[in-house]
N, C-alpha and C positions, 0 to 999 in steps of 0.2 A: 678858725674853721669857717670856712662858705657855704654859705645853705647850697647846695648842688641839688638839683630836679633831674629826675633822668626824663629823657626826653621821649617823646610819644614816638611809639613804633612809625616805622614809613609806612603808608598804605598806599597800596598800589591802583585804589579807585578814588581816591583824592578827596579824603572824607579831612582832610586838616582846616577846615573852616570850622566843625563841630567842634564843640566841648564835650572835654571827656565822659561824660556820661551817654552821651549819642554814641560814641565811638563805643564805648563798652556795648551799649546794646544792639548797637551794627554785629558787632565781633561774637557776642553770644548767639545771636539768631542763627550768623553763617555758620558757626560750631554746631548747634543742635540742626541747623539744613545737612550737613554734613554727618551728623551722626544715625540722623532718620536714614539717608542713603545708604549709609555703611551698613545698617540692620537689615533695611529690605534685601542689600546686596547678598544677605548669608540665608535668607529664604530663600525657597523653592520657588521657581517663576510663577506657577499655579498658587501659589499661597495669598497670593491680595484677590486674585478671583472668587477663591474660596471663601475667603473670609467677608465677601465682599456679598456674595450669594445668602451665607449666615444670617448675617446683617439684616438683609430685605427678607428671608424668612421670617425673622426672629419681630421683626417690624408687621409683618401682614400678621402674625398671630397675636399681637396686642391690639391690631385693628379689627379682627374678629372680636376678640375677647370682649374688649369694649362695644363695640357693636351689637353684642348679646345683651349683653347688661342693662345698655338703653331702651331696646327693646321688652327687656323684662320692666323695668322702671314704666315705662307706657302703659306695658297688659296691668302691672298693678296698678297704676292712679286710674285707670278705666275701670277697674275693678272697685275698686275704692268709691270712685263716687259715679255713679249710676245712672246720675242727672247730664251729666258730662257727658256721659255714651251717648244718651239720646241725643243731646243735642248737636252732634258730632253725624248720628247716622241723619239726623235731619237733615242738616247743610250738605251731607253727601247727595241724599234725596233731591234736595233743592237744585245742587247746579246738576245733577244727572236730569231731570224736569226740565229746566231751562237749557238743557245742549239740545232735549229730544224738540222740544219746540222751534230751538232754531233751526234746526234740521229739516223741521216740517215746513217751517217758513220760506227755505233757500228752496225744497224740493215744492211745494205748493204754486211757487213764481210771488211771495208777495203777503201780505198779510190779511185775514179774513175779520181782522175786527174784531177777533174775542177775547176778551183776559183770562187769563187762568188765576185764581184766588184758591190758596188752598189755608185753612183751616187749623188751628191746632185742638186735638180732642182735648 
């Protein structure tokens, strides 16, 4: 008795350079390409729009969601430590000071020589 190999299918895009595990996994991929085709072929044309719409709903409501949360996380560690705030509305104080300044500077034509030093009580 002769060991007998049955021989690898013909392919028609010329994949007989591969070893057979390329070829199987050629041959599965274009099976599951073909079986996604045949699923969408038995929906409704409207049906990947819809579902498609879903999707980007379903996505912008986690991006809220999450958005809140952070938010909340913020008001609490402000809340939480005290010191923080302050020194938070300082630096807001400080570069809103220094825009009015340069403001006054561009609209003045120039600089009058004065520092502004300000203080912490």
């Amino acid at each position: 008795m002769s060991e007998a190999v049955n021989p690898l299918p013909e392919d028609p895009e010329g994949d007989e350079g591969k070893n057979p595990l390329e070829q199987f996994i050629f041959h599965q991929r274009r099976g599951l390409e073909e079986f996604g085709k045949a699923m969408e072929s038995l929906l409704p044309p409207r049906f990947k729009e819809h579902t498609q719409a879903a999707g980007n709903e379903f996505a912008t409501g986690f991006r809220v969601l999450i958005d809140a949360a952070i938010d909340e996380i913020k008001k609490a560690s402000e809340m939480e430590d005290p010191d923080a705030q302050r020194a938070m509305e300082q630096e807001r104080q400080a570069s809103a000071n220094l825009a009015a300044d340069e403001n006054e500077e561009q609209a003045g034509g120039g600089s009058s020589g004065k520092i502004r030093v300000e203080l912490d009580d």
